[in-house]
N, C-alpha and C positions, 0 to 999 in steps of 0.2 A: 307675571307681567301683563298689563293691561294691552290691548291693541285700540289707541285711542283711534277716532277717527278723523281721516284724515285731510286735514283741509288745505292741505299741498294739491289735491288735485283739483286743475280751474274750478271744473262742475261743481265739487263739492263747498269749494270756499266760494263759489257764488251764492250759497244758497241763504236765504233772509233768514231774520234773527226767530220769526213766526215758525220755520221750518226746522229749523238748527235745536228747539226745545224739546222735539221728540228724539232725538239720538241722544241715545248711551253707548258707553264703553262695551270693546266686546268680551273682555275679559276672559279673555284665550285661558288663563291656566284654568277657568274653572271647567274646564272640557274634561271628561276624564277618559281613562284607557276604554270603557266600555261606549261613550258617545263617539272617538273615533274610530272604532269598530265597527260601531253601528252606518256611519258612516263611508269606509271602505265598502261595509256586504252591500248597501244600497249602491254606491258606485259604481261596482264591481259590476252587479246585478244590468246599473240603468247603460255600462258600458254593452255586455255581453248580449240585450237585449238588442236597447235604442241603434245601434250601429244597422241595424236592419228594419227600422221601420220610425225612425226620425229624420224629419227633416235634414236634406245630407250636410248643413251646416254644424251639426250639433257636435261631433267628437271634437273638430279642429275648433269648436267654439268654447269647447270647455277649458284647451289652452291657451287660447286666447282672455280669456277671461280670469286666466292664473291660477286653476283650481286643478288639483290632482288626485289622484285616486287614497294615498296612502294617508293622507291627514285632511280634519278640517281646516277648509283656506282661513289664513288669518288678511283682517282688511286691507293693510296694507299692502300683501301680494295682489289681492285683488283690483285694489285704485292703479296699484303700479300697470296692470293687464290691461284693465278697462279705461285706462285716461290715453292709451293709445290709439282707442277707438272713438273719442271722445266722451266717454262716457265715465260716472264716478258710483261709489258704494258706501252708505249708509249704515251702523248696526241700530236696531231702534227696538224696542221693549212688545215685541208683537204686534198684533194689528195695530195702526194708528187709525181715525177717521177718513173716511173715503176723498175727502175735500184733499186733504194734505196729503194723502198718496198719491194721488191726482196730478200736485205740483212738483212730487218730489218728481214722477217719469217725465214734467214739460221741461223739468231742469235737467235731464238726461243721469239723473240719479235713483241706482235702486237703492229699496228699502229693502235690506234683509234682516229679519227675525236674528236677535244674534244667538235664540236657544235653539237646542235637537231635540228631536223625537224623542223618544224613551225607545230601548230594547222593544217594549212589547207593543207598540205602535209603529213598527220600522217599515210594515207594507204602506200606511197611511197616517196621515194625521190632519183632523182641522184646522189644528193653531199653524199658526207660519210658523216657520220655523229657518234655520238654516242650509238644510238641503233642499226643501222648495223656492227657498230666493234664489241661492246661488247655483246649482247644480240644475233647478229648472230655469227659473229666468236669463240668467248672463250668458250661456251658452250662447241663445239663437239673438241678443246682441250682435256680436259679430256679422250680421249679417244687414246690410245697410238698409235695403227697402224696410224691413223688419224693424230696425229700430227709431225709422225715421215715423212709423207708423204711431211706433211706442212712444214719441215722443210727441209728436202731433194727438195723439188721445186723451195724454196729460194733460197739455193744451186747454183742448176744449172741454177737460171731465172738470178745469180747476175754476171753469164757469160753469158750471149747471146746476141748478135751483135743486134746493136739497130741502127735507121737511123734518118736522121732529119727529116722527116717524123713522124716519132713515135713520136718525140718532140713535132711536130705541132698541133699532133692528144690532145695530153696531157695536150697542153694549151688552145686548144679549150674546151677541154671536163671540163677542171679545168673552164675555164670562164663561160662555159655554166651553170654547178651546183651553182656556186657560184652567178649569176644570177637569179637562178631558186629560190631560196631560198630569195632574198629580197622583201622585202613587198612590196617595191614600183617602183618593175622592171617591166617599159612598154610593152609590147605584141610585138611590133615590133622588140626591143633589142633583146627580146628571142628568135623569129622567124631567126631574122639574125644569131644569134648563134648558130641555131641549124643547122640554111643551113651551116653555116660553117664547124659545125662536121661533116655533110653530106658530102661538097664536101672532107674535109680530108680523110676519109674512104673512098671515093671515088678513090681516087686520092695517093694512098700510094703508088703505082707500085709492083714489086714484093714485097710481104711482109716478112720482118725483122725476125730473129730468136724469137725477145722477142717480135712480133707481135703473132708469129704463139704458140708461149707461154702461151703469154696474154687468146688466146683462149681456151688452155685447162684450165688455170688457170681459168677463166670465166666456163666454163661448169663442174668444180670441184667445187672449191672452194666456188664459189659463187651460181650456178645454181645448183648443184650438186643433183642427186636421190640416192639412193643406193636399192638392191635386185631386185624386177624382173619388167618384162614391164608390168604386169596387177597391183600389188599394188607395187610399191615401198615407200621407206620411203624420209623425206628430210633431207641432209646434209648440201647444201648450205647455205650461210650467206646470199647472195642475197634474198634466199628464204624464209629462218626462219626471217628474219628481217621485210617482207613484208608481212603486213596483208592483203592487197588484195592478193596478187600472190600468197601466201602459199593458198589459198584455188582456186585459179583459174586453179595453175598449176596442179592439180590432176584430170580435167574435161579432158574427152574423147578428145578433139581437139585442146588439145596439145600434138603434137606426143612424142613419147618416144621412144628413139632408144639407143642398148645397145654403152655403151663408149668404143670405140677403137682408135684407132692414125688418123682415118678417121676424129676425130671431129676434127682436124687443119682445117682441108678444109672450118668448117663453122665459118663464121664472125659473129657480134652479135652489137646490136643496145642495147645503155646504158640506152638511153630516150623512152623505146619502151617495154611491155612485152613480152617474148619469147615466139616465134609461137612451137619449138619445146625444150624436155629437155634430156642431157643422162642420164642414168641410169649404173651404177658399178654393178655389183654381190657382191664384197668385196672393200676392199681400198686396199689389195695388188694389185689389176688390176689396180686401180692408178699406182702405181710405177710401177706396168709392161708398160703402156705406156709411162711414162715420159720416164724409160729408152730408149725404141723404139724410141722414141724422140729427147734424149741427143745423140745417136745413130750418128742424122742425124747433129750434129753439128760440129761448128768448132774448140769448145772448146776440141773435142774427134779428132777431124779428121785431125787437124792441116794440113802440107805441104801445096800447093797451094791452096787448096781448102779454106781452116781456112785465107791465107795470100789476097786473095782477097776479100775476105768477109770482111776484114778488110780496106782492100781501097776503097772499097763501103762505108762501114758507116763511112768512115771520120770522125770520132773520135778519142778518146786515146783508143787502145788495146794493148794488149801487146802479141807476140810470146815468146813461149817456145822451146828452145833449148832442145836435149837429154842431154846434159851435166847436165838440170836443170835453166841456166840462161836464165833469164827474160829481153827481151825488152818489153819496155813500152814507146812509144811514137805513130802517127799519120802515119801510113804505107802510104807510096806513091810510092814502086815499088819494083816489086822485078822479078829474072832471074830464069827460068826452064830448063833443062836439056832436054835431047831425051825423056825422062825415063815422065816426067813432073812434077820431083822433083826440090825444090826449090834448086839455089846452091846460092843466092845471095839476101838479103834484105835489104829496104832502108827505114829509117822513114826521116820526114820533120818536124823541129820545135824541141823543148823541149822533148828529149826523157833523160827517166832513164834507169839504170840496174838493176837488181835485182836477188836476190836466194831464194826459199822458201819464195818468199811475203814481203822479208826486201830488201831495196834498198841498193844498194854495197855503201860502204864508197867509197867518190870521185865521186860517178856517175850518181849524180841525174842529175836534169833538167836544173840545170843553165850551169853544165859543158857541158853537151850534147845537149845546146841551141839551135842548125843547125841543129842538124838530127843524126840520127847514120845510117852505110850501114857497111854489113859485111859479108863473105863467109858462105856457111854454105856445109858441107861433108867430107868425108872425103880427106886424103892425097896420091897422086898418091903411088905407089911400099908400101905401109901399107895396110893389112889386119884388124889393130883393128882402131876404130872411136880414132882421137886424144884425146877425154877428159878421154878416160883409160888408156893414155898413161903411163908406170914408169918413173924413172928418165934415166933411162940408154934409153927407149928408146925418150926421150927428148932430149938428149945427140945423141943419132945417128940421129936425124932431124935438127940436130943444134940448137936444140932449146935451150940453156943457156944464164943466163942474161949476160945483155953484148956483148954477141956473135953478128954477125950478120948471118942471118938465109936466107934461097931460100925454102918458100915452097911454090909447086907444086899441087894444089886441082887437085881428079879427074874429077873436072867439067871444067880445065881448065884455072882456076883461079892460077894468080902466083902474090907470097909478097918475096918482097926483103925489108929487114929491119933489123934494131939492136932490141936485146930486152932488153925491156927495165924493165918490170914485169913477173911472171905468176902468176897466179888469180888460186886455188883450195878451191873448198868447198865438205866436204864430201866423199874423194877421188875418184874427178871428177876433171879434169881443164873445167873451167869453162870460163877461157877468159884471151886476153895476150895480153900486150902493148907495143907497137911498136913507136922505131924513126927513122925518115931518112927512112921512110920506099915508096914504091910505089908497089899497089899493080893495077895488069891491068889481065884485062876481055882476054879469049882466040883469038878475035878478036882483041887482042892489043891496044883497048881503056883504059882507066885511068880512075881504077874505085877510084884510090886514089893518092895524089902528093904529095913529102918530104912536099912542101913548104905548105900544111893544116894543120902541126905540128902532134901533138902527135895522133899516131893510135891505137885505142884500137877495138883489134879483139875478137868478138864472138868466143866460142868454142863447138864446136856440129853437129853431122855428118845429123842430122836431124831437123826439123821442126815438134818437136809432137803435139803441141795443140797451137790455140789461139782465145785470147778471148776477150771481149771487159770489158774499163777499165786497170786503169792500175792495177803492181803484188802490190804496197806498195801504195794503195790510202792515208795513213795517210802522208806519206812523197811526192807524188808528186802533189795531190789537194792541194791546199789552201784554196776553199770552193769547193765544188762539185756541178752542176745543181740546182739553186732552182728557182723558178716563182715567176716574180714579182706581179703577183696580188694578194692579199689578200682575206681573207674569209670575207664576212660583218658583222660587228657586228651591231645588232639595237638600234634605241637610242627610247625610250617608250616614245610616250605624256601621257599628265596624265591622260585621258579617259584610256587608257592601263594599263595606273601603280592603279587606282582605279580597275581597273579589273582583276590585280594580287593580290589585296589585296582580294577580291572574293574568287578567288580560293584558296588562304592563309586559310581563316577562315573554308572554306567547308574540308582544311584537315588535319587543328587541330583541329576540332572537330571529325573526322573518325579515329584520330592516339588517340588522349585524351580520345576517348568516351565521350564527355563531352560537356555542353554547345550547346545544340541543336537548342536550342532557337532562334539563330543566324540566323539559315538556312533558316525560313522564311521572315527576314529581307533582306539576301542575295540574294532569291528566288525576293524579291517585287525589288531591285535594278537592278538584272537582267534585269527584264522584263522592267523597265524604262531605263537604258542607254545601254546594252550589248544584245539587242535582238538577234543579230545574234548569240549568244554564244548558243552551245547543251552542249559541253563537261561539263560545270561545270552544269551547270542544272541536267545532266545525272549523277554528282555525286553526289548531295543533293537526285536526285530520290533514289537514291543506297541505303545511309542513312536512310532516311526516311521509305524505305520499310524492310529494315536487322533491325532498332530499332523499326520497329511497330508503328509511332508515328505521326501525323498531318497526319492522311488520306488525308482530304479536299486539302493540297500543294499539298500531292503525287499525286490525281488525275489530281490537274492544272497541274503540270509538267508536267505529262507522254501526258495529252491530248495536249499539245503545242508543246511537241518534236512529237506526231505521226503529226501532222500538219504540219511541219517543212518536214517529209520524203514525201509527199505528195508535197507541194509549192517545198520545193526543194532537188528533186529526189537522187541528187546527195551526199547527208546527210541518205539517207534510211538504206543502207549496216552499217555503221557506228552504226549509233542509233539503230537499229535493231540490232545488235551485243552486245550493249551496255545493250537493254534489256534484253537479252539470260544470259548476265553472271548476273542480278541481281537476275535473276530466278537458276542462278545455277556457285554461287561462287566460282573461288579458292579456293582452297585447303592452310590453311593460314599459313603452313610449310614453302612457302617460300616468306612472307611478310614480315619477319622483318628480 
């Protein structure tokens, strides 16, 4: 049975048709006995650990967020947990683009990976996955300054100027994890993969708004400490999801440095553990920096500054006029004044218009196919910006339909033209259409000619803010950014699928109490076809020493897996962990 996703919950059935195209089904049965496995030992693990060194929100947060030790959450438990909190859950095909994950946390929705780790990747893994969304991110949810933080980040990560660069970096890093994760990816493929995320990182040039974002999002969100630099606690999802790193990062030599605006400065390697981590006092120092942040943007700073940053990322952004109207098309030029204010801007290709985020009837993309270019300041011998204009003083500029008009910008700009509309939203004009019109630059070039037909003028003395993306994504995407490579799904030979059935039996009998008998039949199968296997071995030992019951296996067991940390070292940490928690169980509040 599929766990569709679920759009019972407000957040999620809010979310636009642009965002709704990267979610898939989570398709719960294809989970098999060894991914909830894998699953419980990390649980188990981030229980036994995190309870003394996470954030003290975290245990009570994981049942608030509906997730429990003994299986992977299916989504619907989870929307049921998290629509209490306000908050809704997503399964989505692995990374998406940083733009759209951006807007799924301003809609108070997370994005969780609906695949798992593999057995042999269970201390870490690159790709998202399911126990880094859920098991790290929705915990510390529950905690309100926390997710009002998260949700405010969205916010403003779902404006900031992004470049094709960042694109490149996105497909590398998607290809590289989804690589990383199949069973039967060659060492050389990876290697080339990885050089390739190397030379991207390498090679971004000056870095992107939602580069320098990404960073802090990276050093909160995911790597995040909180309280002081001798003991802090962990917030991170990076962190809490990672059973090695959650205990590495608290060892002396990884530095710890308190979080200011300074962490943009540092980059970060995804396939790499952090050499250093920040630490917060509170999580309102979060938002104190992100605002520091949003500060230096162009979504706040608009005029030139916001309109080339826009002709750099060469995408769809959209400028905002003071009147309020929204252009939304592909910036390719625009004119400064002495002042080095903008008086004149120009898109190329499919631009919309728009007010408050809805695109104006008549003005989308098809009609504005070419481009749009338009004055922007205000009108020589007037003191107020024309979109306060009243009627009467509409009427002394000539401005009436019908009429034909001579206006005069103080930047120089003059329009001779009949009118032919005017546009008010909110008692603002907002933008006014013109025929027969020509309008030419103070140099006497032809910034417009009768013979391009009908002119439709911006209205607005200024350039306040712009941002990337357009104002009415539902009305001018068709589908938004998605990557064409897929996540791998695996297909099991039957040596695999015999050895799901393994780990099947070892945990119906731990969920049934029942039926023990099994254990050493499964225990003799083992050791004939699945030698390399610890995990499931390590849970019959579990069994067997919690019911008191076949000493003589429990000893073969244990003495085979300390053999195993021995032959291969690399199993030590693991299995030695594995033995800590039989010796000292969860707490079983939160296994069923």
């Amino acid at each position: 049975m599929s766990h569709f996703n679920d759009f019972n919950n407000p957040q999620v059935a809010a979310l636009l048709g642009h965002l709704k195209q990267f979610i898939v089904d989570q398709h719960y049965e294809h989970y098999t006995p060894i991914d909830h496995a894998v699953w419980r030992y990390v649980m188990r693990q981030n229980y036994s650990y995190l309870k003394d060194v996470a954030y003290y929100p975290y245990i009570p947060g994981l049942q608030k967020a509906g997730l429990t030790i003994e299986h992977i959450p299916n989504l619907q438990e989870m929307n049921n947990a998290l629509g209490k909190i306000g908050w809704g859950a997503v399964t989505v095909d692995g990374f998406i683009p940083p733009a759209a994950f951006m807007e799924y946390q301003a809609y108070r929705v997370l994005v969780i990976a609906a695949d798992i780790r593999q057995l042999k990747h269970i201390e870490y893994t690159p790709a998202p996955d399911i126990i880094h969304e859920s098991a790290g991110h929705a915990p510390i949810i529950a905690d309100k300054d926390y997710h009002e933080y998260l949700s405010y980040f969205g916010s403003i990560g779902a404006k900031a100027m992004f470049s094709a660069q960042d694109f490149e970096l996105y497909e590398a890093i998607r290809a590289l994890s989804i690589l990383k994760e199949m069973p039967d990816a060659d060492e050389q493929s990876i290697i080339k993969a990885e050089e390739y995320v190397e030379y991207c990182q390498n090679n971004m040039g000056e870095p992107s708004e939602m580069a320098l974002l990404s960073r802090l999002h990276w050093w909160t969100v995911e790597y995040g400490l909180i309280g002081t630099l001798e003991q802090p606690k962990i917030y991170g999802a990076g962190l809490l999801s990672s059973i090695g790193e959650s205990s590495t990062c608290m060892q002396k030599d990884i530095e710890k440095l308190w979080y200011t605006i300074d962490a943009v400065k540092y980059s970060y390697d995804i396939t790499k553990p952090q050499p250093h981590l920040f630490v917060t006092p509170d999580f309102q120092n979060l938002i104190n920096v992100l605002e520091e942040f949003a500060d230096t943007m162009a979504f706040r700073k608009g005029g030139a500054f916001g309109l080339q940053k826009a002709i750099e990322s060469k995408n769809t952004c959209t400028a905002v006029y003071s009147s309020g109207l929204q252009v939304s098309g592909t910036f390719t030029d625009f004119k400064t004044d002495t002042e080095g204010k903008p008086y004149f801007i120009k898109t190329t290709g499919p631009t919309a218009l728009a007010f408050d985020n809805k695109q104006l009837k008549g003005h989308d993309k098809g009609y504005h196919k070419d481009g749009f270019s338009s004055p922007v300041g205000k009108l020589k011998g007037f003191d107020k910006a024309l979109e306060d204009f009243s009627v009467e003083e509409l009427s002394t500029a000539g401005l009436e339909k019908g009429q034909t008009a001579n206006l005069q910008f103080e930047s120089g700009i003059n329009l001779t033209g009949k009118v032919k509309d005017i546009h008010s939203e909110e008692n603002k004009i907002i933008q006014i259409t013109f025929v027969d019109v020509t309008v030419a630059d103070k140099d006497g070039s032809i910034l417009f000619d009768p013979a391009w037909g009908v002119y439709d003028m911006a209205v607005g003395s200024e350039i306040t803010s712009v941002f990337c993306g357009a104002a009415d994504k539902e009305a001018f995407e068709d589908i938004a950014y998605k990557s064409k490579t897929e996540t791998h799904h695996p297909v099991y030979d039957q040596k695999t699928k015999e050895l799901h059935k393994l780990y099947q039996q070892v945990r119906s009998c731990r969920i049934n109490h029942g039926d023990y008998g099994y254990l050493g039949n499964v225990w003799q199968q083992l050791q004939k076809d699945h030698h390399d296997d610890w995990l499931c071995a390590l849970e019959i030992l579990e069994i067997l020493d919690h019911e008191d019951i076949e000493p003589a296996i429990a000893a073969e067991i244990r003495s085979f897996l300390e053999q195993k940390t021995i032959d291969e070292p690399e199993y030590k940490k693991l299995i030695n962990d594995g033995f800590y928690l039989i010796k000292h169980p969860v707490e079983q509040k939160l296994v069923v």
